[in-house]
N, C-alpha and C positions, 0 to 999 in steps of 0.2 A: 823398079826402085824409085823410092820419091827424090824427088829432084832437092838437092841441099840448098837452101840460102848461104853465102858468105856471112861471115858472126856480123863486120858493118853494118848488114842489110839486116839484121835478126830485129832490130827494133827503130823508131822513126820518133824524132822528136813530138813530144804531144802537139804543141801549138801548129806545128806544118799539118800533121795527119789530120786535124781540126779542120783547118781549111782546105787539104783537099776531097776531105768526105765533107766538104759544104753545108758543115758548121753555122761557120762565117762566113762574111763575102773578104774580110782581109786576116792576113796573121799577124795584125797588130791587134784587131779587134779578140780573136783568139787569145792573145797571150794576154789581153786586157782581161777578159773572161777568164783566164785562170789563177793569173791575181787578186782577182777578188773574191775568189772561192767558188766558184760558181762552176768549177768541174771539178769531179773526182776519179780517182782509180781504185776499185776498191774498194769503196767508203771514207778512202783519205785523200785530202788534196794534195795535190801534186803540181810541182813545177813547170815553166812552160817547155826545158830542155828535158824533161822526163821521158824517157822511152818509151813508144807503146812497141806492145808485143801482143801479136793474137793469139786470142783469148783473154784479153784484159777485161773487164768489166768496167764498165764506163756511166758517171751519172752527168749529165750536162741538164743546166738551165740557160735557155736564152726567152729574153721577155718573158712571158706567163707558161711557157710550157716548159716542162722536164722531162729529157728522155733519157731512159736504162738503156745500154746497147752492150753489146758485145762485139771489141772487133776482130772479122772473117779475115780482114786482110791490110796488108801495108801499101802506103803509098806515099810518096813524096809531090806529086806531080798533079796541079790539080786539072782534071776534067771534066767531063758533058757528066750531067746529075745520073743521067743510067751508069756510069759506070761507079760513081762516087757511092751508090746506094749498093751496091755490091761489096764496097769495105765496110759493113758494119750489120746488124741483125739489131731490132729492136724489140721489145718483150712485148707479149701479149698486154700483160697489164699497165706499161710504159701507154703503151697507145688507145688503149681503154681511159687512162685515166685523161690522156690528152683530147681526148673524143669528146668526154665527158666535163672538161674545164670547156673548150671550145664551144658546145652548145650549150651552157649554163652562159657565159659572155654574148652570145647571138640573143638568147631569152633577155636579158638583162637589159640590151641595144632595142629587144624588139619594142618595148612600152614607149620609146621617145620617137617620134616623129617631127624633122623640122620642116618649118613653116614652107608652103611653094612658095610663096613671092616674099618677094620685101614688103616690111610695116608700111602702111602709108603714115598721111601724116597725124592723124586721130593715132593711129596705135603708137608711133614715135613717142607721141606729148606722154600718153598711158604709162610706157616704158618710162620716160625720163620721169615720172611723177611717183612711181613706185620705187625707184631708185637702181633702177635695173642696167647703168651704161652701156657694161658691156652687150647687152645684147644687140643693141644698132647694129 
């Protein structure tokens, strides 16, 4: 027989289960990130006291990637990343598409090379004549 949850335990505030499937590094940061829209349940945003319940559907941006997840399980309590990678499943195409912004940003970094040493002082005068300050 499967084992009941009590109905308290049946859902967990979004912004705590954020940070302890390591979201975030804090639940202010979290509930920052769901104030500005930047998670959903559903396809709709949702509050930072909003319940999750497994099987929600989850869309999270942080910085340049977004990830689809689905979460496997509740927790309040945050710990070590193997465990926190166990409340949630992420979609094939989530990680595909993250795979694919990741190594489009590596291509992008690859064409700039900075300089091994400092300017001396021929290249300094150069720079301040072209009007380039910041680069010093």
């Amino acid at each position: 027989m499967p084992m009941q949850m009590p109905e308290e335990a049946a859902s967990v505030r979004l912004d705590l289960w954020l940070w302890a499937a390591r979201f975030f590094k804090t639940r202010a940061l979290a509930k920052h990130a769901i104030d500005t829209g930047k998670v959903e349940i559903g396809g709709q945003r949702a509050k930072p006291s909003r319940g999750v319940r497994v099987g929600d559907a989850l869309q999270v941006a942080r910085l340049e990637e977004r990830f689809e997840i689905e979460v496997l399980a509740l927790s309040d309590v945050r710990g070590p990343a193997s465990v926190a990678q166990t409340l949630y499943r992420e979609s094939d195409a989530s990680k595909q598409a993250r795979e694919q912004a990741r190594a489009q940003r590596a291509a992008e970094r690859a064409g700039y090379h900075p300089p091994e040493t400092k300017p001396d002082k021929r290249a300094r005068r150069l720079i301040r004549a072209l009007g380039d300050i910041d680069a010093l």
